[in-house]
N, C-alpha and C positions, 0 to 999 in steps of 0.2 A: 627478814622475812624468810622462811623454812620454804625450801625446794616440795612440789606437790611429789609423792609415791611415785607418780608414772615417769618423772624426769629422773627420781633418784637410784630408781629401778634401771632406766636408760644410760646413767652417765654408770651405776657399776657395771652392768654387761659391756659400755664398750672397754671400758678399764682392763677389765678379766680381758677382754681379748686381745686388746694393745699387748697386754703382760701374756700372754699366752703367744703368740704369733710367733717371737723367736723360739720359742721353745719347738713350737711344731716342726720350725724352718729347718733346725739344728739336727732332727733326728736321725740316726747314722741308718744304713739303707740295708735294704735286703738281703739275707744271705741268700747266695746261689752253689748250685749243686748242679758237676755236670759228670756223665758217665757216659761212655763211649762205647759203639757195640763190641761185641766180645770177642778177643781173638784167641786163636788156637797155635802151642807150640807141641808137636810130637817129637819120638825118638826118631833117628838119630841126634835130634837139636838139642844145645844144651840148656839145661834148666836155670831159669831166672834166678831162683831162690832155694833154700834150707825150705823144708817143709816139714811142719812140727808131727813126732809120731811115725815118721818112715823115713828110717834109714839110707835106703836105697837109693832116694833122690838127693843128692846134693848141689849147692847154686856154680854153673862154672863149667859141669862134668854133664856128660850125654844123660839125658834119659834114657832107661832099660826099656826093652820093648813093651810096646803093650802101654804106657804111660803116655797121658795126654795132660797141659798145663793149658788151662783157661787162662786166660788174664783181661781186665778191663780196666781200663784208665779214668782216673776221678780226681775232679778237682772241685776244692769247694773254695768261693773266697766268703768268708767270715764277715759278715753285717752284724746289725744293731745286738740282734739276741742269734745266742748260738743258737744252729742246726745243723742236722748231722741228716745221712742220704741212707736208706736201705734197698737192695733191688736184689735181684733173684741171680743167683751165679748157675748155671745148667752145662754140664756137661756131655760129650756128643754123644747120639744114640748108641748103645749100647754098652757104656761106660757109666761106673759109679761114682761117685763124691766121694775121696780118701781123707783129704787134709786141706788147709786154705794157710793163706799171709799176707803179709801187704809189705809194700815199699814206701820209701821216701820219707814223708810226713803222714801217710794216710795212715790208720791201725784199724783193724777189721773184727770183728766180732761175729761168729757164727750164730745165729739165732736159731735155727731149728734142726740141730747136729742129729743124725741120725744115721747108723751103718747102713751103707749098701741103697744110699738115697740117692738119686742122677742128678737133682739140685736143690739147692740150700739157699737160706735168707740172709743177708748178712747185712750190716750195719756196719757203716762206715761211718770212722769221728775224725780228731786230726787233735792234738792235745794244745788245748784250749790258752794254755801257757805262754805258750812260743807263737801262736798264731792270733795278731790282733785287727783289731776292726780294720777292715778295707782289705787287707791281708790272704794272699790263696795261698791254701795248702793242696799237695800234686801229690801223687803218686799213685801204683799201680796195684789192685788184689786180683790174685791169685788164687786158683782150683785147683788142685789134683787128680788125675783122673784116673779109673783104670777098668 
């Protein structure tokens, strides 16, 4: 005797979800993105980093007068789907945006480069490669100021 509609309708939904439930269980978890507020290195302090496009700052050696280095700490750990953080880097009143970098594992991307701007957008990634689910990538970007 043949099952009525309405039970064979009932016994596949619960089926699909018996077989669905570990799947849902298994899913790898959120990526998180953190940035820390923004600190300030002047001259006479030495400079963190090479900064692409001027010379005159090298990582190791004093800052020249007049130059100000932002920097802000970000760590992402890497979940199920990559994502990546963008946030505003600003430089202190009366000071322009020259050049940006990143350290460690982080890499940085200026998104709306323009001379003689006080601050810039930038998008921070971490290469997708070497950094796997569950996994944080650290490091520090960089502003130039002047």
């Amino acid at each position: 005797m043949p099952f009525p509609r309405t039970t064979r309708a009932f016994a596949c939904a619960v089926a699909a979800l018996a077989l669905a439930t570990p799947a849902l269980a298994a899913q790898a978890p959120d990526s998180t993105i953190t940035v820390s507020p923004r600190e300030q290195i002047t001259a006479p302090a030495a400079s963190p980093a090479d900064f692409p496009g001027v010379s005159g700052v090298r990582a190791g050696v004093a800052l020249p007068r007049g130059w100000v280095v932002v920097g802000r700490d970000v760590k992402m750990t890497r979940g199920g789907e990559v994502a990546y953080g963008a946030f505003r880097m600003t430089c202190p009143k009366g000071k322009t945006w020259r050049s940006a970098t990143a350290s460690d594992d982080i890499l940085a991307s200026v998104l709306d480069r323009s001379p003689r701007k006080r601050s810039v957008l930038v998008l921070a990634t971490f290469p997708t490669s070497d950094v796997k689910v569950g996994e944080t990538a650290a490091g520090t970007v960089y502003s130039l100021c002047r």
